[in-house]
Structures are given as C-alpha cells and as structure tokens.
mmCIF file as Biopython writes it, N, C-alpha, C and O atoms, coordinates in Angstrom:
data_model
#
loop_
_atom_site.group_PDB
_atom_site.id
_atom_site.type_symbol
_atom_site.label_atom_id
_atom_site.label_alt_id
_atom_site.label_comp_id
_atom_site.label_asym_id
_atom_site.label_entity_id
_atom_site.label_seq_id
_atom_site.pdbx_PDB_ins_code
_atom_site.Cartn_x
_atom_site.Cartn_y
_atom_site.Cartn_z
_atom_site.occupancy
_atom_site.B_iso_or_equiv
_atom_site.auth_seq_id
_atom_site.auth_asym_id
_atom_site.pdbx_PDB_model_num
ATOM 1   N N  . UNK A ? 1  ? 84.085  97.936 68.812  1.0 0.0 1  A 1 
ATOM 2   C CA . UNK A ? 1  ? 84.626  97.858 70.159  1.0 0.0 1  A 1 
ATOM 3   C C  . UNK A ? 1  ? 84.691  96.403 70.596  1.0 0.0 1  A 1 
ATOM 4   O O  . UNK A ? 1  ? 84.810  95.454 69.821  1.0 0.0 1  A 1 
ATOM 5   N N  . UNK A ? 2  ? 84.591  96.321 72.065  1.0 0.0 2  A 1 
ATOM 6   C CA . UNK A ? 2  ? 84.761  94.842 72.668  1.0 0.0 2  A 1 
ATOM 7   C C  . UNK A ? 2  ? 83.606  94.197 72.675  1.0 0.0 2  A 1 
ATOM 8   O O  . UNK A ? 2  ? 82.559  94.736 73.034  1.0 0.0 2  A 1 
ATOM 9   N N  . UNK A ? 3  ? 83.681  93.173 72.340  1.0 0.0 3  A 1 
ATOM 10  C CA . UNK A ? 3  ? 81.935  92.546 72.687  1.0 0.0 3  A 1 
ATOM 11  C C  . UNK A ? 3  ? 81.993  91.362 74.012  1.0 0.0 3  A 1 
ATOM 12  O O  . UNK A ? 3  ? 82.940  90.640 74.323  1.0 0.0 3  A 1 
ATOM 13  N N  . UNK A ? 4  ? 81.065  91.431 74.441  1.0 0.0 4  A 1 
ATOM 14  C CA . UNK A ? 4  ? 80.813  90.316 75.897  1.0 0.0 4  A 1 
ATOM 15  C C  . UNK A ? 4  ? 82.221  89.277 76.112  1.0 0.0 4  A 1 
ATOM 16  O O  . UNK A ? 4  ? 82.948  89.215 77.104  1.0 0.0 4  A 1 
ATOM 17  N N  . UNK A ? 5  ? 82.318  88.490 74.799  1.0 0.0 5  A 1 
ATOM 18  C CA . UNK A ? 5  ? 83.275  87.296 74.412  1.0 0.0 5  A 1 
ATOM 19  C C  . UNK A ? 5  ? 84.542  87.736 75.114  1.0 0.0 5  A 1 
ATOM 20  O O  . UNK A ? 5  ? 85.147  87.488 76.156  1.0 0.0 5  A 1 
ATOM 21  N N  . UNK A ? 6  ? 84.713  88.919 73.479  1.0 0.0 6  A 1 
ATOM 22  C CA . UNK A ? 6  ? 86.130  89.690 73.886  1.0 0.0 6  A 1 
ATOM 23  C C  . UNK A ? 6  ? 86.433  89.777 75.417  1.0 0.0 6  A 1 
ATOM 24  O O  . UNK A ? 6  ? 87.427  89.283 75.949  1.0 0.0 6  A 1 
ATOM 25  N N  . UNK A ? 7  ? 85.249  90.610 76.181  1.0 0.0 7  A 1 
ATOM 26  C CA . UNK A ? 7  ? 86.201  91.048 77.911  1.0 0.0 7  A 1 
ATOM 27  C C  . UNK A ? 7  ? 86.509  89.855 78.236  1.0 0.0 7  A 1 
ATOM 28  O O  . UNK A ? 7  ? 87.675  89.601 78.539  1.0 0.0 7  A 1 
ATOM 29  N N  . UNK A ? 8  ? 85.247  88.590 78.243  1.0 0.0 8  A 1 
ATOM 30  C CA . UNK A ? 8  ? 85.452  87.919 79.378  1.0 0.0 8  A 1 
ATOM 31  C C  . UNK A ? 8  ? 86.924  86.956 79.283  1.0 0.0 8  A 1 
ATOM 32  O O  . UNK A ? 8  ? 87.639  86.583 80.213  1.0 0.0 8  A 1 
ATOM 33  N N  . UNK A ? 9  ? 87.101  86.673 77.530  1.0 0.0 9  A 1 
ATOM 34  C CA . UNK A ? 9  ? 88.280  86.057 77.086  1.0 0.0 9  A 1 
ATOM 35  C C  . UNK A ? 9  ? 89.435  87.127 77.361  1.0 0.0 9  A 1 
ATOM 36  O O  . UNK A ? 9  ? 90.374  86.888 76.603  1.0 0.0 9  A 1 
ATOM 37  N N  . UNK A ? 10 ? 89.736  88.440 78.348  1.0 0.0 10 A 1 
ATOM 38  C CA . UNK A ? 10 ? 90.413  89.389 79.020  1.0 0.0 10 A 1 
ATOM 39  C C  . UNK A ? 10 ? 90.201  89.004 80.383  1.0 0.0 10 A 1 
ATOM 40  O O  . UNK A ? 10 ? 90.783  88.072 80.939  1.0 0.0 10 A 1 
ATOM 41  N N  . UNK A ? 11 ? 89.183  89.900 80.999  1.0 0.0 11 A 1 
ATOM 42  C CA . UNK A ? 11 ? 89.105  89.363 82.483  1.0 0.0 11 A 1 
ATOM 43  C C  . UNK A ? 11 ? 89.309  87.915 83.315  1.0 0.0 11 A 1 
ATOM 44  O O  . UNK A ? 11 ? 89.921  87.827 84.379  1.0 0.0 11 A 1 
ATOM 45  N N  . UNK A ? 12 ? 88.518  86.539 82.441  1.0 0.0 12 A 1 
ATOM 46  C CA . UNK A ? 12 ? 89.005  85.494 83.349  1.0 0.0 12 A 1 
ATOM 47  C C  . UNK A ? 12 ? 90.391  85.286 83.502  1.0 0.0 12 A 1 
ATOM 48  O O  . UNK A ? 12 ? 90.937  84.793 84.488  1.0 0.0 12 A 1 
ATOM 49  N N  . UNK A ? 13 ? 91.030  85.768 82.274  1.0 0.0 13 A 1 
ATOM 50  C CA . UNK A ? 13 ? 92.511  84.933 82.888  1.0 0.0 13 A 1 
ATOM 51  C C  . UNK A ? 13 ? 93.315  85.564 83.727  1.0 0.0 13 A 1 
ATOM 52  O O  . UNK A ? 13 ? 94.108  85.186 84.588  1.0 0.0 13 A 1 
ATOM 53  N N  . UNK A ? 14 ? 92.862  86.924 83.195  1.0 0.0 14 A 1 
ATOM 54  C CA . UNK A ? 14 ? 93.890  88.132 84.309  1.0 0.0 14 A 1 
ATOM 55  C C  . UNK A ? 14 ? 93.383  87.834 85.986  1.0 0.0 14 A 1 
ATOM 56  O O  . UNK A ? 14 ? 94.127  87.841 86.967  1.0 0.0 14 A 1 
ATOM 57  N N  . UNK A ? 15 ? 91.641  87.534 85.965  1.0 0.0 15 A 1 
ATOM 58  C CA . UNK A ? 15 ? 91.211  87.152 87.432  1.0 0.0 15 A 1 
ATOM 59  C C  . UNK A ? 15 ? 92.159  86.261 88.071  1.0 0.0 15 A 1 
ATOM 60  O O  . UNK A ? 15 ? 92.759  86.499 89.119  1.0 0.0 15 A 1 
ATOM 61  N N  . UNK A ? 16 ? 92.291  84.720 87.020  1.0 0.0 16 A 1 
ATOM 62  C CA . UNK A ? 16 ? 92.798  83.238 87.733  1.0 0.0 16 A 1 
ATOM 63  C C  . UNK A ? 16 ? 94.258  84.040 88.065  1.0 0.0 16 A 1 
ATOM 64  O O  . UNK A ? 16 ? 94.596  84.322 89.215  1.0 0.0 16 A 1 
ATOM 65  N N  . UNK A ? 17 ? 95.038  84.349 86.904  1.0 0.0 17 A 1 
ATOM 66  C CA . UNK A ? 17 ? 96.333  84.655 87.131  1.0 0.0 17 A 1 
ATOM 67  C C  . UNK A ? 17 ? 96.332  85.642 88.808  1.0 0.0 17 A 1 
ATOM 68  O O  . UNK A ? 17 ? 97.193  85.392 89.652  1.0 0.0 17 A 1 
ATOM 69  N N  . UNK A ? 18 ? 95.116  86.854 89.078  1.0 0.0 18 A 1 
ATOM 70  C CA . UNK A ? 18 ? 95.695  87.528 90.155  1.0 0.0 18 A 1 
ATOM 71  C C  . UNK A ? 18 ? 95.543  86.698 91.193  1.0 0.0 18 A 1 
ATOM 72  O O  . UNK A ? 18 ? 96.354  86.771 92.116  1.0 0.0 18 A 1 
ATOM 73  N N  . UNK A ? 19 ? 94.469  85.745 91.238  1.0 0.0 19 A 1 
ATOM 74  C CA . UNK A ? 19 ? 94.290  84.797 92.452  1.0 0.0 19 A 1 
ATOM 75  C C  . UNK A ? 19 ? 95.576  83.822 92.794  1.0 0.0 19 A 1 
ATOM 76  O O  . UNK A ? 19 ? 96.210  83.715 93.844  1.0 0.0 19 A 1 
ATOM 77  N N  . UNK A ? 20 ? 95.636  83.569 92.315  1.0 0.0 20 A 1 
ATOM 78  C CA . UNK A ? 20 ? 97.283  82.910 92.491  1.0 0.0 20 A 1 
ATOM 79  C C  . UNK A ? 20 ? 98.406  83.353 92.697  1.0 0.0 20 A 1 
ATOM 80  O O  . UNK A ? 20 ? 99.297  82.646 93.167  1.0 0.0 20 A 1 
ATOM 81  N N  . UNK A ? 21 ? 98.600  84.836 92.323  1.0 0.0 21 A 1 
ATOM 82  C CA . UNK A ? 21 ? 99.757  85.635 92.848  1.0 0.0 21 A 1 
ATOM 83  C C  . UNK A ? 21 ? 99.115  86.175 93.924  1.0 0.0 21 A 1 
ATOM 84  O O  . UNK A ? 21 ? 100.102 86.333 94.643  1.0 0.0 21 A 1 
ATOM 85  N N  . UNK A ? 22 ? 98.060  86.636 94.666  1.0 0.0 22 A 1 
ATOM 86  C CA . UNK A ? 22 ? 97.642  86.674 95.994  1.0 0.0 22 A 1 
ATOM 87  C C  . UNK A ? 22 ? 98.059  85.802 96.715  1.0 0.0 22 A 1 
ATOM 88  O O  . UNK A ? 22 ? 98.632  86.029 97.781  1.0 0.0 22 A 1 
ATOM 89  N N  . UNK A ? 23 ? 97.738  84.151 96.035  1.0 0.0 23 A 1 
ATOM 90  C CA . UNK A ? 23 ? 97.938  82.920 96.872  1.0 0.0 23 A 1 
ATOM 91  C C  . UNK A ? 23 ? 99.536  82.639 97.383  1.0 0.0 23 A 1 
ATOM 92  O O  . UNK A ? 23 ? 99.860  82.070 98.425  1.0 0.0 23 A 1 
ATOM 93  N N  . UNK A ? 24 ? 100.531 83.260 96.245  1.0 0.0 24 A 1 
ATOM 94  C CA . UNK A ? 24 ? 101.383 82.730 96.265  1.0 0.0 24 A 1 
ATOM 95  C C  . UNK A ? 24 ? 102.280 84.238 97.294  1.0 0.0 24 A 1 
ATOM 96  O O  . UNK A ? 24 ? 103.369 84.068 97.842  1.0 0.0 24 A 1 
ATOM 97  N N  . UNK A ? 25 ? 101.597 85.432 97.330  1.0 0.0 25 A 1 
ATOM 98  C CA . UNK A ? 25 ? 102.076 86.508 98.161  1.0 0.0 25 A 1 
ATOM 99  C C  . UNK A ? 25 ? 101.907 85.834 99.545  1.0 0.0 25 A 1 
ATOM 100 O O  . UNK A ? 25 ? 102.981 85.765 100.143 1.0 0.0 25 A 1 
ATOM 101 N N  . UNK A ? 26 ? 101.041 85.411 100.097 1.0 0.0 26 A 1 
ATOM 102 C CA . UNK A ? 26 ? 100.377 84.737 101.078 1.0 0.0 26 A 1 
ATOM 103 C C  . UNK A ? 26 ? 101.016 83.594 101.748 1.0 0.0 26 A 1 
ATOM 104 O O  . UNK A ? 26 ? 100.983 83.360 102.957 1.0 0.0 26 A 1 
ATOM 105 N N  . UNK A ? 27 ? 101.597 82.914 100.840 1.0 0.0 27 A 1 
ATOM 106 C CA . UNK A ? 27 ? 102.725 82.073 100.818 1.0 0.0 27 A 1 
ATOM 107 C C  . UNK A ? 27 ? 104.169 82.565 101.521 1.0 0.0 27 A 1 
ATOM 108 O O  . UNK A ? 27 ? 104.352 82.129 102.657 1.0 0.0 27 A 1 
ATOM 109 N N  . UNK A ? 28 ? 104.963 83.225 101.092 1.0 0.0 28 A 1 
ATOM 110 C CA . UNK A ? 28 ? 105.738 83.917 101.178 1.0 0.0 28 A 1 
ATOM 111 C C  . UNK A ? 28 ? 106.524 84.229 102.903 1.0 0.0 28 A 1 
ATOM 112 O O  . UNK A ? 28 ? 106.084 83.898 104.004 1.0 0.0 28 A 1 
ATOM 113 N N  . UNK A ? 29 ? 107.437 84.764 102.652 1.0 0.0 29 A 1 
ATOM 114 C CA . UNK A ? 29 ? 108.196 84.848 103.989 1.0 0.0 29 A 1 
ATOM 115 C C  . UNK A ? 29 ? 108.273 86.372 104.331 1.0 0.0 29 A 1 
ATOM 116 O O  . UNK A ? 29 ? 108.975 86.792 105.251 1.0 0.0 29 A 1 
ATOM 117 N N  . UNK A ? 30 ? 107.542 87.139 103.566 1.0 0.0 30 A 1 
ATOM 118 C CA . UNK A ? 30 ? 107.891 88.723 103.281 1.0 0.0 30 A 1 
ATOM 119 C C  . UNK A ? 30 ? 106.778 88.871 104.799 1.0 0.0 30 A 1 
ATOM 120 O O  . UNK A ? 30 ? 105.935 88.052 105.164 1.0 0.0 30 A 1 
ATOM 121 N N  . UNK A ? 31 ? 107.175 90.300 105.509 1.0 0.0 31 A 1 
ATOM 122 C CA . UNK A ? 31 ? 106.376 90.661 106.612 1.0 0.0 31 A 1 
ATOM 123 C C  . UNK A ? 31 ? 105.093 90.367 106.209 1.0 0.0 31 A 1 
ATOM 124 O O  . UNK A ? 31 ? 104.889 89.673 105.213 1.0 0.0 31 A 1 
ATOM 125 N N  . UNK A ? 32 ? 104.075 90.895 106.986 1.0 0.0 32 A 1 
ATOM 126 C CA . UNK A ? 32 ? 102.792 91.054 107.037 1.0 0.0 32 A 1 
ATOM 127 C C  . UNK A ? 32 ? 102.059 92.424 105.879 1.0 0.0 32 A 1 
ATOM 128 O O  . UNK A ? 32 ? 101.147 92.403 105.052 1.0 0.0 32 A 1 
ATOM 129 N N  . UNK A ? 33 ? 103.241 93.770 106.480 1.0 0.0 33 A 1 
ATOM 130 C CA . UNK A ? 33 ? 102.457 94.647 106.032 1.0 0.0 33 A 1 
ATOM 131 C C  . UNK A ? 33 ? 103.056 94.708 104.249 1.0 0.0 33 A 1 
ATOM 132 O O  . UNK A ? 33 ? 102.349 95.348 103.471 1.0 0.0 33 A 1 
ATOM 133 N N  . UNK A ? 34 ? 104.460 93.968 103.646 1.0 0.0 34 A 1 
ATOM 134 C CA . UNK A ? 34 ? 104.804 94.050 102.407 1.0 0.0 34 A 1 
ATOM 135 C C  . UNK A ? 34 ? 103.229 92.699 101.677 1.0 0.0 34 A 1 
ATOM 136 O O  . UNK A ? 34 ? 103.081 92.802 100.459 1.0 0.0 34 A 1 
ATOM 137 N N  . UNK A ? 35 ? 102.396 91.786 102.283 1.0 0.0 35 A 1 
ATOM 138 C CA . UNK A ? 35 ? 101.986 91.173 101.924 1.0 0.0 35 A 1 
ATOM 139 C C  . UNK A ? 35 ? 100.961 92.134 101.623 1.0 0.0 35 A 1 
ATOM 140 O O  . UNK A ? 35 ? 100.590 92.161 100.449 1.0 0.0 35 A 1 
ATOM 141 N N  . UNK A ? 36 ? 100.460 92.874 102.381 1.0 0.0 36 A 1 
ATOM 142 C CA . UNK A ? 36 ? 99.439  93.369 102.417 1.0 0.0 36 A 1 
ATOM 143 C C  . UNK A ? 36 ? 98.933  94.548 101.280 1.0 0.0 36 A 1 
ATOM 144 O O  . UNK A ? 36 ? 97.884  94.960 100.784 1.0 0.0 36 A 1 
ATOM 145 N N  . UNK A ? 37 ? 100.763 94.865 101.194 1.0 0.0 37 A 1 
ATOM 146 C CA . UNK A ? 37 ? 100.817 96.301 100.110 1.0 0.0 37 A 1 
ATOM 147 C C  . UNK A ? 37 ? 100.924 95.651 98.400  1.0 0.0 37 A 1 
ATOM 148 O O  . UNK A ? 37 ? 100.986 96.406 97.430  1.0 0.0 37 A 1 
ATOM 149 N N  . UNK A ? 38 ? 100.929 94.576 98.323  1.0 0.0 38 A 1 
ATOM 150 C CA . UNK A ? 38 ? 101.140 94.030 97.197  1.0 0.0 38 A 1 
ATOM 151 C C  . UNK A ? 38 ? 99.899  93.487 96.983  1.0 0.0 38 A 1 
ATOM 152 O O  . UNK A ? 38 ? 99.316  93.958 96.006  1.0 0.0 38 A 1 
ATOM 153 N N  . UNK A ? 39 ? 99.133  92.367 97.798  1.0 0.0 39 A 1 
ATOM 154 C CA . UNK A ? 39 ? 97.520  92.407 97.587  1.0 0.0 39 A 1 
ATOM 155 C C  . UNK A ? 39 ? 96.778  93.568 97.284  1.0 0.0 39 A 1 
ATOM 156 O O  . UNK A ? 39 ? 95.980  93.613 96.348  1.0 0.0 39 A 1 
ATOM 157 N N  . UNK A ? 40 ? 97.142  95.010 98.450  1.0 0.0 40 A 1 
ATOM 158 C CA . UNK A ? 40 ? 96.060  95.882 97.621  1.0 0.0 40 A 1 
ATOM 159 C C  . UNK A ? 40 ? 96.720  96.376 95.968  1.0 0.0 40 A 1 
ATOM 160 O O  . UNK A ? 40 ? 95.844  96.541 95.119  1.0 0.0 40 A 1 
ATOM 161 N N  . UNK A ? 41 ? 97.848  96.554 95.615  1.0 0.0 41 A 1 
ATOM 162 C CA . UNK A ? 41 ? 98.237  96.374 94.145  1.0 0.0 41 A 1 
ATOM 163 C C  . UNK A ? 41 ? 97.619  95.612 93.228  1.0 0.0 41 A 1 
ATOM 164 O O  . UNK A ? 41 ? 97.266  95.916 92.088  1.0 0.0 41 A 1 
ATOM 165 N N  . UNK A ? 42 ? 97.492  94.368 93.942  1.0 0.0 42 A 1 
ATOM 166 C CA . UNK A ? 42 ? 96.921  93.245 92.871  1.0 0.0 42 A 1 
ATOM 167 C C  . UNK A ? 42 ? 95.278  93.721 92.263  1.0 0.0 42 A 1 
ATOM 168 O O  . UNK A ? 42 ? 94.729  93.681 91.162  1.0 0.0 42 A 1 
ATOM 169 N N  . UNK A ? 43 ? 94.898  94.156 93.590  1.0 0.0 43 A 1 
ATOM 170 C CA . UNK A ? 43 ? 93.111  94.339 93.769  1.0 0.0 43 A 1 
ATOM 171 C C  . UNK A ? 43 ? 92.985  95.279 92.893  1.0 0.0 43 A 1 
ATOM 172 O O  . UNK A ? 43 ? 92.115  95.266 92.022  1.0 0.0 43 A 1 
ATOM 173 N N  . UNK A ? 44 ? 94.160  96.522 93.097  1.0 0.0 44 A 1 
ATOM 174 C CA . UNK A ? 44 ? 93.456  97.955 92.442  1.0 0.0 44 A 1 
ATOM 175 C C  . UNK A ? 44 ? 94.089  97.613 90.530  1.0 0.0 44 A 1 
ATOM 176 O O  . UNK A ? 44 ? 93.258  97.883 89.664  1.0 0.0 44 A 1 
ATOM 177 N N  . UNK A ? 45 ? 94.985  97.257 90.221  1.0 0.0 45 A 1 
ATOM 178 C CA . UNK A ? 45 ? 95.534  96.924 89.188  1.0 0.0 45 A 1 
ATOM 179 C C  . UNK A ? 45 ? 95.800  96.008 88.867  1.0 0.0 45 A 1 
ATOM 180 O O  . UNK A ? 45 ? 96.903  96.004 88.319  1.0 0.0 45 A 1 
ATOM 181 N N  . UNK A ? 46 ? 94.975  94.436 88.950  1.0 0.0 46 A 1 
ATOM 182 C CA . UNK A ? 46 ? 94.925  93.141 88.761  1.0 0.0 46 A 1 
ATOM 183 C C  . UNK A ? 46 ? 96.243  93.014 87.561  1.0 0.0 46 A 1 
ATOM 184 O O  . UNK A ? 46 ? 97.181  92.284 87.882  1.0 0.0 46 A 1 
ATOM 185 N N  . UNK A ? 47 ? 96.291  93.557 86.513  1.0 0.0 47 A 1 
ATOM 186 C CA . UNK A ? 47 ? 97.099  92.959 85.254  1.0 0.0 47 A 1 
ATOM 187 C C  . UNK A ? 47 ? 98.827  93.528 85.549  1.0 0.0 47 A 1 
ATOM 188 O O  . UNK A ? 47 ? 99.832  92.819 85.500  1.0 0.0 47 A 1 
ATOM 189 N N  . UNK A ? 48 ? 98.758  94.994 85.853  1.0 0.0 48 A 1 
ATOM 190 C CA . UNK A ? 48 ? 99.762  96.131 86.120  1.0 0.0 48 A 1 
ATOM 191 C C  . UNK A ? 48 ? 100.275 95.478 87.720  1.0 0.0 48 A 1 
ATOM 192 O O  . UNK A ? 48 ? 101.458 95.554 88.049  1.0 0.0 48 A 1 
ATOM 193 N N  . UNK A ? 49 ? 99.546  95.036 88.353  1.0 0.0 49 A 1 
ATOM 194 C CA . UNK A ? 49 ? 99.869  94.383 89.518  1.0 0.0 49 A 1 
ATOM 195 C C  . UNK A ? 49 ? 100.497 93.268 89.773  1.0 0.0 49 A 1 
ATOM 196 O O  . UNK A ? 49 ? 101.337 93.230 90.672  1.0 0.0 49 A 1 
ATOM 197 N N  . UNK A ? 50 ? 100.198 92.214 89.046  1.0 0.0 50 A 1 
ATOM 198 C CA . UNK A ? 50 ? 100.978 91.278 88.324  1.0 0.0 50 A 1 
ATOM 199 C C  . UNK A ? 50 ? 102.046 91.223 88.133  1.0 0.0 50 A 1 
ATOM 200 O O  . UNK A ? 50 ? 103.023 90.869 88.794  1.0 0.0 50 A 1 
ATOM 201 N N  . UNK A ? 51 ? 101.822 91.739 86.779  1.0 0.0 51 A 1 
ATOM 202 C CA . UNK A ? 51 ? 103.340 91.931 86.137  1.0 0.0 51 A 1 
ATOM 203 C C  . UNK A ? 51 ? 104.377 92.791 87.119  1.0 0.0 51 A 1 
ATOM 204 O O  . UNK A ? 51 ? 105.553 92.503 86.894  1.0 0.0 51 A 1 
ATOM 205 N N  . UNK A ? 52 ? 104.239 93.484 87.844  1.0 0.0 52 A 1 
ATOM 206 C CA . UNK A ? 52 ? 105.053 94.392 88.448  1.0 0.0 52 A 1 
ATOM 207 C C  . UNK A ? 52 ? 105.727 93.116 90.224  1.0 0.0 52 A 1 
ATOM 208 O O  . UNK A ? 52 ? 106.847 93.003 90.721  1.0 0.0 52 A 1 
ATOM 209 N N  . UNK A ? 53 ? 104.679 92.603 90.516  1.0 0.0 53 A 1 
ATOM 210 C CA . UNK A ? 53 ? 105.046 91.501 91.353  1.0 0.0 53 A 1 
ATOM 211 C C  . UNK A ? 53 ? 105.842 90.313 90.778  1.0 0.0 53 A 1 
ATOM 212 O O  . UNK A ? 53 ? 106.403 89.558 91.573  1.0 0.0 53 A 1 
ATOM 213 N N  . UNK A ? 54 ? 105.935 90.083 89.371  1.0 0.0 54 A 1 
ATOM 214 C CA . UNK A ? 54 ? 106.383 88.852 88.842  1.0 0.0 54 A 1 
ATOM 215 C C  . UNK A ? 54 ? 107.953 89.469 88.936  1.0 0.0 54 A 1 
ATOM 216 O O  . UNK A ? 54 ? 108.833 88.817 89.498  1.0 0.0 54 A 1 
ATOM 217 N N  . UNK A ? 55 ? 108.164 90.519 88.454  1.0 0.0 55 A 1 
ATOM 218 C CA . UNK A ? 55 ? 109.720 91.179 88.005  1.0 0.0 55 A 1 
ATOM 219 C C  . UNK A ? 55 ? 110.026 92.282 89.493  1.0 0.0 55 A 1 
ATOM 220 O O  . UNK A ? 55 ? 111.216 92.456 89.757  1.0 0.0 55 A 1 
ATOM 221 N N  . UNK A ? 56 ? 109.371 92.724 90.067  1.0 0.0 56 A 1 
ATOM 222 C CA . UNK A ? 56 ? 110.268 92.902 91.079  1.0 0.0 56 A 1 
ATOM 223 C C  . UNK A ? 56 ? 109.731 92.746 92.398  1.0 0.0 56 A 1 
ATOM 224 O O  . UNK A ? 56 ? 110.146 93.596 93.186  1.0 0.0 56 A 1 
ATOM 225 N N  . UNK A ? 57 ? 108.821 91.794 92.930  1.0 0.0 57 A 1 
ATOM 226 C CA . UNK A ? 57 ? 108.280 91.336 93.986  1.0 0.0 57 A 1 
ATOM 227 C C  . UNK A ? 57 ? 109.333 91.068 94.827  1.0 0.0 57 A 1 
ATOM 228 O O  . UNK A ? 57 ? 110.413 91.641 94.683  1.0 0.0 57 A 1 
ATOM 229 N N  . UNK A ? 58 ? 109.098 90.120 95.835  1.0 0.0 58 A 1 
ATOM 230 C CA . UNK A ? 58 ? 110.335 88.904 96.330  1.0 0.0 58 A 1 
ATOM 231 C C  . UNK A ? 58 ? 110.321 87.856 95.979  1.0 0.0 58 A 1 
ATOM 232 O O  . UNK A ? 58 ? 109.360 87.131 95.719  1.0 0.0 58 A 1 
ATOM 233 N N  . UNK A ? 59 ? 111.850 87.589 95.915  1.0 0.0 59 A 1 
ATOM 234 C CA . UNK A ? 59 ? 112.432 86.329 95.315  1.0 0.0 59 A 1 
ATOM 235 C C  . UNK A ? 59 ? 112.657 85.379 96.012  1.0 0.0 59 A 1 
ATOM 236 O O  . UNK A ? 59 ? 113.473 85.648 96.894  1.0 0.0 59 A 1 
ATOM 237 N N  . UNK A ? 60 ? 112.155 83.960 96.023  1.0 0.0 60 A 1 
ATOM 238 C CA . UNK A ? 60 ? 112.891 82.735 96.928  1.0 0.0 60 A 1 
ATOM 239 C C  . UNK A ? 60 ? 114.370 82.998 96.267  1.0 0.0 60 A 1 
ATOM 240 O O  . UNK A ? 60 ? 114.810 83.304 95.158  1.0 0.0 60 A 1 
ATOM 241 N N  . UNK A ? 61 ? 115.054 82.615 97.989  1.0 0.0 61 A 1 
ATOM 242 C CA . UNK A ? 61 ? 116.368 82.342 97.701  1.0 0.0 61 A 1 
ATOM 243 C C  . UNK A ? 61 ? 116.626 80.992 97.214  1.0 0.0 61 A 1 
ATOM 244 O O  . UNK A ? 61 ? 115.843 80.092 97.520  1.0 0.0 61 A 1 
ATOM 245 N N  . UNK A ? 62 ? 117.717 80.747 96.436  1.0 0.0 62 A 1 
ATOM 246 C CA . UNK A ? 62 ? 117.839 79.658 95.523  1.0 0.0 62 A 1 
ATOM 247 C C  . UNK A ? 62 ? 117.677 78.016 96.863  1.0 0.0 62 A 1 
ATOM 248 O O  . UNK A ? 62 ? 118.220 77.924 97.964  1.0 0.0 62 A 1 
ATOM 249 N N  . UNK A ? 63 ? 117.115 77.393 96.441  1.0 0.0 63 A 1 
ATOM 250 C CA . UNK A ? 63 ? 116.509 76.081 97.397  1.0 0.0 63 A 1 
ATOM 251 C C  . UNK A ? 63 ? 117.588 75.304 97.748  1.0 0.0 63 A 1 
ATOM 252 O O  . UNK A ? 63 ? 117.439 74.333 98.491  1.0 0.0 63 A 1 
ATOM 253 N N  . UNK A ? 64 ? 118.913 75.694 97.192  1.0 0.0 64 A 1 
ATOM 254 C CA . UNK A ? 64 ? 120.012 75.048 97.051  1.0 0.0 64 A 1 
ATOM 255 C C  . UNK A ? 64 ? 121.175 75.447 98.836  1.0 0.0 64 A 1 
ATOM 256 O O  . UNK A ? 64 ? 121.939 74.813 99.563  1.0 0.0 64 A 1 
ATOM 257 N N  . UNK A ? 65 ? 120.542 77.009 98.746  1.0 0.0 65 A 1 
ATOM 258 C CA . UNK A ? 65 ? 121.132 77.688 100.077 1.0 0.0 65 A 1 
ATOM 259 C C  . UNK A ? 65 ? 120.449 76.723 101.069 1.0 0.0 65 A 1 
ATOM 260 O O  . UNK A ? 65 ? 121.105 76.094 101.899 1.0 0.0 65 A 1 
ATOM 261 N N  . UNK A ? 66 ? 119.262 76.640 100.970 1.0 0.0 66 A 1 
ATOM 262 C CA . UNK A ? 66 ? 118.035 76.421 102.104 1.0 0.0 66 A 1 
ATOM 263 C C  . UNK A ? 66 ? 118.079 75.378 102.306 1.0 0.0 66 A 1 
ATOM 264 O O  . UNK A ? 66 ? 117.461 75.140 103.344 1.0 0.0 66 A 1 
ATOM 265 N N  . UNK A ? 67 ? 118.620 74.263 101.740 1.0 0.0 67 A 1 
ATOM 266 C CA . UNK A ? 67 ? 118.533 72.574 102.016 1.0 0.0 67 A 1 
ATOM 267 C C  . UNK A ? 67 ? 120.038 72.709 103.254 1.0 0.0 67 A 1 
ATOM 268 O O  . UNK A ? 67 ? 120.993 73.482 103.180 1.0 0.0 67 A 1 
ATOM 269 N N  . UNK A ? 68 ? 119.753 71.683 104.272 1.0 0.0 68 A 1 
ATOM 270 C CA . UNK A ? 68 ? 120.575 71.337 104.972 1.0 0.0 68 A 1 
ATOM 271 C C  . UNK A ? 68 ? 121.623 70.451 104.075 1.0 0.0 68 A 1 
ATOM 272 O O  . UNK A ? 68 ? 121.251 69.533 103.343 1.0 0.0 68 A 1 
ATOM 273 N N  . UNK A ? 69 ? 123.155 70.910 104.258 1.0 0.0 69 A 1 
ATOM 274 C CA . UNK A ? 69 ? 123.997 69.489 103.865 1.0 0.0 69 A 1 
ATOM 275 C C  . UNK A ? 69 ? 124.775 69.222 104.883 1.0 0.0 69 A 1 
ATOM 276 O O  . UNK A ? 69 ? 125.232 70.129 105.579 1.0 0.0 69 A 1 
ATOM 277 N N  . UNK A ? 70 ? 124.970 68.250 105.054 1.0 0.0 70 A 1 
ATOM 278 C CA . UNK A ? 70 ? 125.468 66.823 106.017 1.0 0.0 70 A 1 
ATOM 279 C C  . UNK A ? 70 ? 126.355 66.511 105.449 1.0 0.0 70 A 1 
ATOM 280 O O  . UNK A ? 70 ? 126.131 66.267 104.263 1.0 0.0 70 A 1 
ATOM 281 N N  . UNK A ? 71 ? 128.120 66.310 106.044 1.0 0.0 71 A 1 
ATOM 282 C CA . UNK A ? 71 ? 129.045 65.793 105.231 1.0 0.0 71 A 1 
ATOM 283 C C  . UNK A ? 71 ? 129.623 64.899 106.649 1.0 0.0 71 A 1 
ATOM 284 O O  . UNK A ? 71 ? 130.586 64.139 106.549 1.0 0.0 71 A 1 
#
C-alpha cells in the first residue's frame, strides 16, 4: 500500500495547489455566493475540485477588452 512518504508526496501538493485556487476564487469578479460554492468544492474534493474549477470555473475576459484605448 501507501507508506507515510507516498501520501504526503500526494497531499502537500494537492493542499498548496487548493490554497491558491481558493486564493485566486477570492480574487475574482464572480458574486459572493458562486465564490462561496466553489470554495466549499475545493474543501470537500480538494483534487476533483480543482480540476473541475480549472476547466469550467470563470474565465477572465481577455485583458485586451479591459484595457482602455485612447485614439
């Protein structure tokens, strides 16, 4: 089976990785309560939570719309 090594070389990275997609939900322009429904995702399914926020979360609109141009 898994030994000590094995999880923790599993769990830390999936931990760092969910802390940062929290950070970066948090970030975000999405309401309050879509922030909220995607943190508890992250919490209950850290890895499945993830991945499912990376591919169909919300998307910044391209930075290109969002810059003012001046002619």
């Amino acid at each position: 089976m898994f030994s000590l090594e094995t999880g923790s070389m599993i769990v830390i990275p999936v931990l760092l990785i969910s802390l940062w997609v929290v950070t970066k939900i948090f970030q975000s322009n999405e309401k309050s309560a879509v922030k909220v429904l995607w943190t508890i995702t992250i919490f209950i399914l850290p890895a499945i939570g993830c991945a499912l926020w990376y591919f169909i979360g919300p998307r910044r609109e391209n930075s290109a719309k969002n810059k003012l141009h001046f002619h």
